[in-house]
N, C-alpha and C positions, 0 to 999 in steps of 0.2 A: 504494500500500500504506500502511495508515495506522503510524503509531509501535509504537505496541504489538505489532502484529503481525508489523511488522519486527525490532523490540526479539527479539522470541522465534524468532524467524529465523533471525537472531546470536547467541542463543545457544544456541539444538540446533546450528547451524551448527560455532558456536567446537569444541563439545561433541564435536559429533563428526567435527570432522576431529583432535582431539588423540587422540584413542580410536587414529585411523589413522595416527597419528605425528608431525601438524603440531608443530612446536615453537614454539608459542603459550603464553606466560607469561600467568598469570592463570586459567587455566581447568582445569577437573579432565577426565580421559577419563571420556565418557558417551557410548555409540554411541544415541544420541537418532534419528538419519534414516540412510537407506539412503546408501548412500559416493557413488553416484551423486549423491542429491538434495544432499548434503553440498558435493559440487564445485560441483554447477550454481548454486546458493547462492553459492559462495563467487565465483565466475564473475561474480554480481550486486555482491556489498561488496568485492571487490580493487582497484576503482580509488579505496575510500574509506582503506585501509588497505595501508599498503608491507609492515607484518610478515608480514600475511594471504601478498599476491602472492608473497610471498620464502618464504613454507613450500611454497604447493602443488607445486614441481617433488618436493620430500622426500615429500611424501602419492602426487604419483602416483608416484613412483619404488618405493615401500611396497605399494601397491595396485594397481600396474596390469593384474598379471595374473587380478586378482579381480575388476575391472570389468566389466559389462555394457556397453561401450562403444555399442554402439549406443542404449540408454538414456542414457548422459552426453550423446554425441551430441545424440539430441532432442529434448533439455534445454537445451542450449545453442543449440541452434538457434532453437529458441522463442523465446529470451530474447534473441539476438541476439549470443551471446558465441559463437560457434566460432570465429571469427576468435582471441580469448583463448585457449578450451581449445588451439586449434591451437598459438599459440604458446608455451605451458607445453607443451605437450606435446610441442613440437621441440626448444625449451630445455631439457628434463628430459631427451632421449634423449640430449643434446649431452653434459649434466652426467654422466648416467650410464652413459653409453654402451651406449647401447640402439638398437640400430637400428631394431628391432622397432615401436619409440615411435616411430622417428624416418616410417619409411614410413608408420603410420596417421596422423601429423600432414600426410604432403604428400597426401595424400588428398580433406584437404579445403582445400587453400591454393587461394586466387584471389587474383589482383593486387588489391589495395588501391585502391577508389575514391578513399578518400584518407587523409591520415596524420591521428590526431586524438592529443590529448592522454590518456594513459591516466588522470592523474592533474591534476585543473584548476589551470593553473599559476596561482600568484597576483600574480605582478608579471613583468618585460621578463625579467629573471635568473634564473627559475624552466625563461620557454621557451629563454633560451640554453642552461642548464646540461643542458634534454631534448635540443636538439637535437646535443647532445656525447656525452651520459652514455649514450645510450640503445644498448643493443648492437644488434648486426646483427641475431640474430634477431625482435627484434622491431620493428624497424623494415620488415624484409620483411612483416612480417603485417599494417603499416599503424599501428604504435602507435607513440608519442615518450610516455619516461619520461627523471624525472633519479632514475634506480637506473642504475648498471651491471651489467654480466653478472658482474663480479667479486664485488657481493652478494649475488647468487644464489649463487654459486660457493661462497663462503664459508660461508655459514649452511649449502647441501647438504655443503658437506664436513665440517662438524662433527658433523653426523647421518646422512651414509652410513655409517657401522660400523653401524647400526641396521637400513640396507634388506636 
């Protein structure tokens, strides 16, 4: 995808996941793409940005009974993210207690070929801190991050009065 086109990606993206609740500083609500094309997007830029990763549990927990799932679905699947949507969307049932969330994320869980870095560690200390920090859910789905589950936590607890 060249810059430009990506550039504009990211920002119908930003645009309109804040429309659907993300609490992303910097951006105005403008529902620009469908919430579906919105997530699958953002499914693509989250391993380049931890604020992005750390809203979407808040966005689906907002939207999920509006979703067209089987469209996010095969959006993610394309793209190669359901492994991702899977695990926001197991961590989003956990956070918000949803069961509902929680059975269509085991839906599509398969054992992890293998564990990769969500986010490209840049020096030895980067991968120590993922292979510590990284909660259980998503280390089941085959991802190492240096986020804890307590960040998620955090950020959704400040914006659950909203869902």
């Amino acid at each position: 995808m060249d810059a430009p086109k990506q550039a504009n990606d990211w920002e119908a993206t930003a645009e309109t996941l804040v429309a659907l609740g993300a609490p992303l500083s910097g951006w105005r609500p403008n529902r620009r793409l469908a919430p579906e094309a919105a997530l699958a997007f953002a499914l693509r830029f989250a391993s380049t940005d931890a604020s992005l990763l750390r809203s979407l549990p808040v966005v689906l927990a907002r939207t999920w009974r509006e979703l067209d799932w089987s469209k996010l679905e095969n959006s993610a699947r394309a793209q190669d993210s359901l492994a991702l949507l899977g695990m926001l969307t197991e961590l989003t049932a956990s956070l918000a207690g949803l069961t509902e969330l929680g059975e269509k994320a085991r839906q599509w869980w398969h054992p992890p070929r293998e564990t990769r870095h969500l986010f490209r560690p840049r020096n030895d200390f980067d991968r120590e801190l993922a292979e510590h920090r990284t909660p259980p859910v998503a280390r089941r789905w085959g991802f190492l991050m240096n986020m804890g589950e307590d960040s998620f936590r955090a950020l959704y607890e400040r914006h659950a009065g909203q869902v």
